[in-house]
SELUMMI-500191 format. One line per field, with one value per residue: residue number from 0; x negated, y negated, z negated of N, C-alpha, C, O, CB in turn. Coordinates in steps of 0.05 Angstrom, whole numbers, plus 5000, padded with zeros to 4 digits. Glycine has a CB too. Layout:
<pts>
resi c(NUM/...)
n_c1 c(X/...)
n_c2 c(Y/...)
n_c3 c(Z/...)
ca_c1 c(X/...)
ca_c2 c(Y/...)
ca_c3 c(Z/...)
c_c1 c(X/...)
c_c2 c(Y/...)
c_c3 c(Z/...)
o_c1 c(X/...)
o_c2 c(Y/...)
o_c3 c(Z/...)
cb_c1 c(X/...)
cb_c2 c(Y/...)
cb_c3 c(Z/...)
</pts>
This chain:
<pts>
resi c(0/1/2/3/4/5/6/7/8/9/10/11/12/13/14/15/16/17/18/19/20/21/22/23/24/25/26/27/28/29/30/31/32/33/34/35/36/37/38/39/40/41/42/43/44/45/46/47/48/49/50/51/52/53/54/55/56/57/58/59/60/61/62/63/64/65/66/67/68/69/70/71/72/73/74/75/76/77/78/79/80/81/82/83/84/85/86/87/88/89/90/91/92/93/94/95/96/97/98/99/100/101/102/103/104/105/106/107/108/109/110/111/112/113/114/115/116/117/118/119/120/121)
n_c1 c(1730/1747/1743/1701/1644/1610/1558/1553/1566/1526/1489/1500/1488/1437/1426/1437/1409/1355/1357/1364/1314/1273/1288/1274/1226/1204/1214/1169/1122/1116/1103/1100/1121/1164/1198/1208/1237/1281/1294/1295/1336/1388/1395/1417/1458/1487/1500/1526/1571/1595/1592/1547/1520/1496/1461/1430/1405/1385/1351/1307/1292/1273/1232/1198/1195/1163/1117/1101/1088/1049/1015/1010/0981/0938/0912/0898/0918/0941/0987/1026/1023/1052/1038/1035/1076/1120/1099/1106/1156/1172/1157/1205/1247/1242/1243/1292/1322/1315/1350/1403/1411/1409/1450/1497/1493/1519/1567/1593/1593/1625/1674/1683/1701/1746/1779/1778/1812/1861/1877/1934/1936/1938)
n_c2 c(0402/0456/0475/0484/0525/0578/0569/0520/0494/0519/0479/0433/0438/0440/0398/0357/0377/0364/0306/0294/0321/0285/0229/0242/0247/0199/0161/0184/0172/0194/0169/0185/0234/0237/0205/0231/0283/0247/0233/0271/0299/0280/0280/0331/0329/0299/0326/0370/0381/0387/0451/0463/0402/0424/0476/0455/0405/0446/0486/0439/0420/0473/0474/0429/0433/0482/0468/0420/0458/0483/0442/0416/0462/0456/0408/0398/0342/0315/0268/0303/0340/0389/0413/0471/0504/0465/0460/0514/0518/0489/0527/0568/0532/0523/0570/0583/0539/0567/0605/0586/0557/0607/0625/0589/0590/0649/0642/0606/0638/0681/0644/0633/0677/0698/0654/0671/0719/0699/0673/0673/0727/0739)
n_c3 c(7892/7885/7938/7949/7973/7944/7950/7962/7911/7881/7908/7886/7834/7834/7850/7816/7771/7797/7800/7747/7729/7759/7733/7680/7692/7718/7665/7647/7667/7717/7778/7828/7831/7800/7842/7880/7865/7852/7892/7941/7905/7904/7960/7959/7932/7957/8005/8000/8010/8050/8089/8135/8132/8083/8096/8124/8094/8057/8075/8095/8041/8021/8053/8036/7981/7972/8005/7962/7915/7931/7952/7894/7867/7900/7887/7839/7786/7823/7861/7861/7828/7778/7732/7710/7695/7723/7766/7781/7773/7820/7866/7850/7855/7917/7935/7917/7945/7998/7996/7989/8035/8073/8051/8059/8120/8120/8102/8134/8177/8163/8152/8208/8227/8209/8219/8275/8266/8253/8286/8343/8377/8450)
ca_c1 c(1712/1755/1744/1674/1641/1593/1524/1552/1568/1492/1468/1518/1482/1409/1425/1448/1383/1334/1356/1354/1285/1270/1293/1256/1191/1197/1217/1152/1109/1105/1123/1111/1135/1197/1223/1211/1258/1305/1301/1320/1366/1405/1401/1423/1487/1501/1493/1535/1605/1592/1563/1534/1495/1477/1452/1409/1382/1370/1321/1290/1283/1251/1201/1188/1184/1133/1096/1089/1080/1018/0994/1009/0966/0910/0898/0898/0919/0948/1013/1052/1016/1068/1036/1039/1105/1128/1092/1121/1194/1167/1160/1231/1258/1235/1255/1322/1341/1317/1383/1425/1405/1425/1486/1518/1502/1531/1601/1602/1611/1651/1710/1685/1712/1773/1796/1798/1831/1888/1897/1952/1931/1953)
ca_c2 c(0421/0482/0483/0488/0560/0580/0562/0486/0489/0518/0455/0406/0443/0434/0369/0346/0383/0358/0276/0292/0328/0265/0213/0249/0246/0169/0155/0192/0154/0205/0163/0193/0261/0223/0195/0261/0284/0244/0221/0301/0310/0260/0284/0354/0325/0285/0345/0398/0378/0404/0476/0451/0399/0436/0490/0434/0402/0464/0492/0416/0429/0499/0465/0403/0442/0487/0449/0410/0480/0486/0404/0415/0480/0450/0386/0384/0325/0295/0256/0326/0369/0381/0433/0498/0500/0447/0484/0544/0507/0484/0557/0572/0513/0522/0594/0578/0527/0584/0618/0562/0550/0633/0630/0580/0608/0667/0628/0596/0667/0689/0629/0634/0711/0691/0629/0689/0739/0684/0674/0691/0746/0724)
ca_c3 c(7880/7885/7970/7965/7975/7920/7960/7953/7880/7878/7912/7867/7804/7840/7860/7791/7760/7809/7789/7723/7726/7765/7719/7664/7708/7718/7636/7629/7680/7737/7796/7853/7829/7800/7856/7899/7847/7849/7930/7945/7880/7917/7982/7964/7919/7983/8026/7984/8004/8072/8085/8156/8123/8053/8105/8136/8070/8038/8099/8094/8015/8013/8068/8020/7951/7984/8007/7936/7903/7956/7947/7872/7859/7910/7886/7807/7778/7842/7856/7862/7811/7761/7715/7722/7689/7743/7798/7782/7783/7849/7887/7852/7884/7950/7947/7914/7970/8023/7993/7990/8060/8079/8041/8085/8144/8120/8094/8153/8200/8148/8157/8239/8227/8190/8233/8299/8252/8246/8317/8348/8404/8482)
c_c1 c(1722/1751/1721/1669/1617/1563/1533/1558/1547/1484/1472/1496/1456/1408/1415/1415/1360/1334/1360/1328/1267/1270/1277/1224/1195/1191/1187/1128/1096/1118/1125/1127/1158/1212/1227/1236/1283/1322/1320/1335/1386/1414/1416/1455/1499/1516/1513/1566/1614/1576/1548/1511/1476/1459/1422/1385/1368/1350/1305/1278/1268/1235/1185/1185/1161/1116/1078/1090/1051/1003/0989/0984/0926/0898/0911/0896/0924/0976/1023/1047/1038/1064/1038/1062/1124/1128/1110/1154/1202/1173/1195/1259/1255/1247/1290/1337/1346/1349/1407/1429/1420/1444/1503/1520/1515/1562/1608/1609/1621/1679/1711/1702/1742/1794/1805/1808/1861/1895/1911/1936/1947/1978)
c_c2 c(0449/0486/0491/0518/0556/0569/0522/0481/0495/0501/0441/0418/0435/0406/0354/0348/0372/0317/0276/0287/0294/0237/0213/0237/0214/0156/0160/0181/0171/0192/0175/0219/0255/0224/0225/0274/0279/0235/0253/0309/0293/0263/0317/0340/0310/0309/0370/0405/0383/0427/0465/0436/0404/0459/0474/0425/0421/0476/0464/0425/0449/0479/0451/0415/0468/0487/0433/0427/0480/0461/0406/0436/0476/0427/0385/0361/0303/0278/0284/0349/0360/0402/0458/0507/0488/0458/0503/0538/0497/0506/0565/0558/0516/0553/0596/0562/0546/0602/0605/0562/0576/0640/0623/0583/0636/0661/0609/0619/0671/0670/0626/0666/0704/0671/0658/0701/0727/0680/0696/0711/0740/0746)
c_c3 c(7884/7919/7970/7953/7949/7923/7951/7929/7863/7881/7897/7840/7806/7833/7835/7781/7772/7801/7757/7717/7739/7750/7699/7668/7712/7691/7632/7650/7697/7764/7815/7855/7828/7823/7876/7888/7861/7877/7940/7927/7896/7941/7982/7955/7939/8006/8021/7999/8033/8083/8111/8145/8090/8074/8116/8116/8055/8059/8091/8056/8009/8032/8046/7993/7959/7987/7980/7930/7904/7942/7914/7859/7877/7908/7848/7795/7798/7838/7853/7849/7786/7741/7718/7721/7713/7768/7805/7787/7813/7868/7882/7859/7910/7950/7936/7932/7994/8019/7994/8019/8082/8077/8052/8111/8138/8113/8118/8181/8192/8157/8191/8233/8217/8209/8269/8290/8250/8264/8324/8379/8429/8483)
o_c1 c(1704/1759/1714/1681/1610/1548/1520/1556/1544/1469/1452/1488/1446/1394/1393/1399/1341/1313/1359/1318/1249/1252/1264/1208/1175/1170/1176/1107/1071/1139/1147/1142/1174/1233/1248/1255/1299/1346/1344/1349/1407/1435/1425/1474/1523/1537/1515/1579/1638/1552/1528/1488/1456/1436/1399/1362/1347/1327/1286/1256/1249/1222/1162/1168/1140/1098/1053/1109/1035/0985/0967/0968/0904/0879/0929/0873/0917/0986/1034/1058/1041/1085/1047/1072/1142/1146/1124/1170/1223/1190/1211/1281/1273/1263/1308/1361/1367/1365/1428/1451/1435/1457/1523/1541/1522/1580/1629/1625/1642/1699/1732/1721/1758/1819/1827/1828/1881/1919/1909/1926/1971/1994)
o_c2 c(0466/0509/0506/0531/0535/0562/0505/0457/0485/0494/0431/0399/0423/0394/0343/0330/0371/0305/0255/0267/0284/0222/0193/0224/0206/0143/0145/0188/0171/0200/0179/0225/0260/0237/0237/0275/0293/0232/0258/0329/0306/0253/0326/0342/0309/0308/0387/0426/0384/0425/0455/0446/0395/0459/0483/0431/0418/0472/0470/0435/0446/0465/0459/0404/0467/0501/0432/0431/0478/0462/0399/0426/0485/0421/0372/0355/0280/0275/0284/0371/0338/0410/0463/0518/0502/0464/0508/0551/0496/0504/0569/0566/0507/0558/0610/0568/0548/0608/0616/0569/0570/0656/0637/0581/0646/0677/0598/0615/0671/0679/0619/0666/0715/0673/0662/0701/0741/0680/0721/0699/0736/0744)
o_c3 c(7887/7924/7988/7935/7939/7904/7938/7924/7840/7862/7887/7827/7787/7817/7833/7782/7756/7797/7745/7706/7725/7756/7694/7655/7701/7688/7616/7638/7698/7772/7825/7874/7846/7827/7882/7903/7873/7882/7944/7933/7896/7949/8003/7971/7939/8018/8038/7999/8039/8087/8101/8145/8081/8066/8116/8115/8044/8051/8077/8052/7993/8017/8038/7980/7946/7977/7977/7946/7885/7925/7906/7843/7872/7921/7839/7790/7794/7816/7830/7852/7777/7730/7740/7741/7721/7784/7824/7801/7826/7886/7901/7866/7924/7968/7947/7937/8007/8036/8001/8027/8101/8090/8058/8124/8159/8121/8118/8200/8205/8168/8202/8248/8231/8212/8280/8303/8246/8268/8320/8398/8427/8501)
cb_c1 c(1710/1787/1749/1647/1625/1593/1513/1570/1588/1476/1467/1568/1487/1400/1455/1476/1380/1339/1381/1358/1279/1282/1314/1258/1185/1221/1239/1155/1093/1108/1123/1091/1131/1199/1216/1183/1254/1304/1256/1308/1364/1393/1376/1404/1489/1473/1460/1539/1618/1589/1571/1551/1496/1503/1472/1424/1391/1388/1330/1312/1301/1256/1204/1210/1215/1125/1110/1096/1092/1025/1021/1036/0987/0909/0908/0883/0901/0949/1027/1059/0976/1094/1048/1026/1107/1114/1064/1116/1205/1141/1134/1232/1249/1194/1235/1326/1325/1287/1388/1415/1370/1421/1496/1519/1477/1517/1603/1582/1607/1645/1715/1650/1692/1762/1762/1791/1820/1891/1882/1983/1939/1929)
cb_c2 c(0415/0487/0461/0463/0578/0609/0573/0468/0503/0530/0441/0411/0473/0441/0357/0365/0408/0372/0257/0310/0363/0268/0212/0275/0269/0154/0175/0224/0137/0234/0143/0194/0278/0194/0159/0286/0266/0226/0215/0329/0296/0237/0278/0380/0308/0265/0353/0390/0342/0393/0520/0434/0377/0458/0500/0406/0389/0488/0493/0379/0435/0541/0441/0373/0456/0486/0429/0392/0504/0478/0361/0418/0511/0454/0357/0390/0326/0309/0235/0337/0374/0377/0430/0516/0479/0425/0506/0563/0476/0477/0592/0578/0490/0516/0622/0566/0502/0607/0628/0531/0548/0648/0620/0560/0614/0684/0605/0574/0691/0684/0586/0633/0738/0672/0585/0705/0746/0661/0671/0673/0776/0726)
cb_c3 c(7850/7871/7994/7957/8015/7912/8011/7968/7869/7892/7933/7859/7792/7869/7872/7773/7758/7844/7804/7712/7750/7779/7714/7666/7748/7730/7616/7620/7665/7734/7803/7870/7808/7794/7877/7894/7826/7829/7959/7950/7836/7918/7999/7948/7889/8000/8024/7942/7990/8084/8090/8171/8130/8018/8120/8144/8050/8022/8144/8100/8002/8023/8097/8021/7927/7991/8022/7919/7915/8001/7956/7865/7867/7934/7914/7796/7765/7867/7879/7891/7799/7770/7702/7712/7665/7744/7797/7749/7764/7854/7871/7835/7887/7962/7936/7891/7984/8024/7969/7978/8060/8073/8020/8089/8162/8105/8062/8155/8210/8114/8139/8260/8200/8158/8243/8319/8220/8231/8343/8352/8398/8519)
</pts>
């Protein structure tokens, strides 16, 4: 826990919150939202413990909460409408991964900058 950069202790907190929110949503008899939930809460807490692929899932994540933002606000009362409340947690998902997603490419030039700073010069 202490190696990872702060964008992957973002995803670990998403992650966590997204199979909650998920779990919730099944208890309460939303399935297909549920498992959406809890299929990418799962794939981000998988994903965290390397910035490479948290950089990966979180671009795939803003696409896919997006998207249900979009499917959710254009089809009322579909599988992926989750209220407006929900919706609205939808756009700040999808734009919270897009940062997740920026962060590690940016911590990842950072320790590329750092690893030549430590070489030795010819």
């Amino acid at each position: 826990m202490a190696n990872l950069s702060w964008p992957q202790r973002a995803a670990l907190v998403l992650g966590a919150l997204l199979v909650v929110w998920g779990s919730v949503d099944l208890v309460g008899g939303r399935g297909p939202l549920g498992w959406f939930h809890v299929l990418t809460g799962a794939a981000v807490l998988v994903a965290a413990f390397r910035t490479r692929a948290a950089r990966l899932v979180g671009t795939l994540m803003a696409l896919l909460f997006l998207v249900a933002f979009a499917y959710g606000l254009g089809d009322p009362g579909g599988p992926l409408d989750a209220g407006p409340v929900g919706n609205a947690a939808h756009l700040l998902l999808g734009f919270a991964s897009v940062g997740i997603a920026e962060s590690c490419v940016w911590c990842e030039q950072r320790a590329r900058g750092a690893r030549r700073r430590a070489e030795p010069l010819p």
